[in-house]
C-alpha positions in Angstrom: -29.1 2.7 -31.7 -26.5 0.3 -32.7 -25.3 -2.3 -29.6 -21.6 -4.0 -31.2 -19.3 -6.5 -29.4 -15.9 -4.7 -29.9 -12.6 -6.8 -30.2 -9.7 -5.1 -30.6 -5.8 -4.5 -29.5 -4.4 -1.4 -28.7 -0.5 -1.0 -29.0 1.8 1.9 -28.6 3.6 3.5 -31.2 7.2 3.5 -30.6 8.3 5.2 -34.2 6.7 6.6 -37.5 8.1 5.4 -40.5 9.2 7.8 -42.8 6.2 9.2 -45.1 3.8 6.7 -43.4 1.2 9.6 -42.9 2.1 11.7 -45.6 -0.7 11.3 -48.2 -3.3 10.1 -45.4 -6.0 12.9 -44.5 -6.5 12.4 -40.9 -9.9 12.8 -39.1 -9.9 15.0 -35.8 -12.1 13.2 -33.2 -13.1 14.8 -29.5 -14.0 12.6 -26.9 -15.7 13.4 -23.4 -16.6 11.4 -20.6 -20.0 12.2 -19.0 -19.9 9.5 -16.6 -16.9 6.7 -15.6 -17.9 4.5 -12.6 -15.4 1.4 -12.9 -16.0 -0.5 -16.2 -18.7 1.3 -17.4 -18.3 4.6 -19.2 -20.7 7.3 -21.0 -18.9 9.3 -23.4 -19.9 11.9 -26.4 -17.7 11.9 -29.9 -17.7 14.3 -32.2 -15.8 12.6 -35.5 -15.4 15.4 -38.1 -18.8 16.7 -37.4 -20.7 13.2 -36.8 -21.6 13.1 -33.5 -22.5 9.9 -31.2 -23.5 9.0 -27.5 -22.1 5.3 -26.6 -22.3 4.0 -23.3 -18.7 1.2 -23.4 -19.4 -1.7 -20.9 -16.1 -3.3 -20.1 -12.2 -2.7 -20.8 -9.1 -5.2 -22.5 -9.8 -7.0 -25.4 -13.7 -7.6 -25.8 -16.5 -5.0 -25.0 -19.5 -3.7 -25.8 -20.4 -0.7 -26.7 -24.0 0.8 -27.2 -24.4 4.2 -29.3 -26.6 6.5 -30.5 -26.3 9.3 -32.8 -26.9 12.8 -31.8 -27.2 16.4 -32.5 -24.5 19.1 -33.2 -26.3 20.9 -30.3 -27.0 17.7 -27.9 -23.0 17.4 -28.0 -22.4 21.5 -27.5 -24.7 21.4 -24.6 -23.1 18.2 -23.1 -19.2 19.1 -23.4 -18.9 21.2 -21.0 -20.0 18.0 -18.5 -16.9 16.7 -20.0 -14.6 18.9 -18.5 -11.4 17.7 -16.8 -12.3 14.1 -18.8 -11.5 14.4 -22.5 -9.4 13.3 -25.2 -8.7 14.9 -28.3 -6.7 13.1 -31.4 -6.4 13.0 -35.3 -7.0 9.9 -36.2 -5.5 7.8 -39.7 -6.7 4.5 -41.0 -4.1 2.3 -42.7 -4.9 -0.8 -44.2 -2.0 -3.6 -42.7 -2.3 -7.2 -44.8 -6.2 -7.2 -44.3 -6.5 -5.4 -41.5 -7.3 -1.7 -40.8 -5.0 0.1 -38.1 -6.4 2.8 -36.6 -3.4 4.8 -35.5 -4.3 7.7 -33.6 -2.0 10.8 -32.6 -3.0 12.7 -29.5 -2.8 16.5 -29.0 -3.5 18.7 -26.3 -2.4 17.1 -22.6 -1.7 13.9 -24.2 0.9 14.8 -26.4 2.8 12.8 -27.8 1.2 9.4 -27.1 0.3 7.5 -30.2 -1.5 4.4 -30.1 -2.8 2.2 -32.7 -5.8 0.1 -32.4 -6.8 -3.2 -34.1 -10.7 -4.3 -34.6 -11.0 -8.0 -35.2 -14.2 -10.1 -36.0 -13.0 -12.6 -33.5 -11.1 -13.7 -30.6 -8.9 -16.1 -32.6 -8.6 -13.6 -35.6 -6.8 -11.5 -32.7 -4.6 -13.9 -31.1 -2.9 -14.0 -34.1 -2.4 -10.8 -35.5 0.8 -9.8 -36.0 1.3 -5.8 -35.5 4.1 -4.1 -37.2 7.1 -3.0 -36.2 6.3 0.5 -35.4 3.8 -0.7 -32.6 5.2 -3.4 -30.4 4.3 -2.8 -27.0 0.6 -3.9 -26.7 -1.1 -2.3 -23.9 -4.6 -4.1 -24.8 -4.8 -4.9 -21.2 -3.6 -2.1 -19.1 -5.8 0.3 -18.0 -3.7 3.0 -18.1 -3.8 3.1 -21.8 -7.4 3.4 -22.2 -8.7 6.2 -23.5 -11.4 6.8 -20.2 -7.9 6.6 -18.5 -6.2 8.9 -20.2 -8.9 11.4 -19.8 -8.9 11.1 -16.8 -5.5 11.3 -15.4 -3.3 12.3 -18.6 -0.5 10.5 -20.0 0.9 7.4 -18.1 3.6 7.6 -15.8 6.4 5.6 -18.0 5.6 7.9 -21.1 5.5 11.4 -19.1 9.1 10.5 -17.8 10.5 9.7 -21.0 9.2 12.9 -22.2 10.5 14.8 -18.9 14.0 13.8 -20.6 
């Protein structure tokens, strides 16, 4: 069982630069919530075939999160308690001056949101990250962007207009 203080900023992504995700291999990650009641979640992962139990205490920039590996079969007999709360996403790492973005492109009901996502080893390290130009509207702090969230209740309301267009 691993127990980690998580720092990190989330941002949209508001373009892809050309051949940005070309050469990367992407990783397809499943998420389900078991259990959301407020700021405290239970969800199961399955991460290219590594599967995990965490229990995420908390929302914005600084929470913690408790996990636990588990089975192939622990997560098939716990997914379908997930229904009606997942996410599903490839996800791409890309290192950025020191830092590694974790830029994640959602399929399924939350098509096409993409968010990028910022771990930092510190409070201060975060206040002054810069994020690139592709992701400038930082949604850290609004609910409606996290991924229990989105689960939950689909894409936010400002991004399923603009795709209503």
């Amino acid at each position: 069982m691993r127990a980690d203080w998580e720092i990190e900023r989330k941002f949209v992504v508001t373009y892809l630069p050309e051949g940005l995700l070309e050469t990367r291999k992407p990783v397809v990650i499943r998420q389900g919530y078991i259990v959301a009641l407020g700021d405290r979640h239970i969800r199961i992962t399955d991460e290219d075939g590594n599967y995990t139990m965490t229990v995420e205490q908390g929302v914005g920039l600084k929470r913690l999160d408790t996990e636990i590996s588990i089975s192939a079969e622990q997560f098939n007999n716990l997914w379908p308690l997930t229904q009606h709360m997942r996410v599903e996403k490839k996800r791409y790492r890309i290192g950025f001056f020191g830092h590694k973005l974790l830029l994640d492109v959602f399929t399924g009901h939350l098509d096409p949101l993409i968010l990028v996502e910022v771990a930092f080893d510190n409070e201060v390290h975060s206040r002054q990250f810069l994020p690139p130009d592709f992701a400038e509207l930082e949604v850290t702090h609004r609910r409606e962007y996290q991924n229990v969230h989105l689960a939950r209740t689909g894409l936010p309301d400002a991004l399923a207009m603009a795709n209503a267009y």
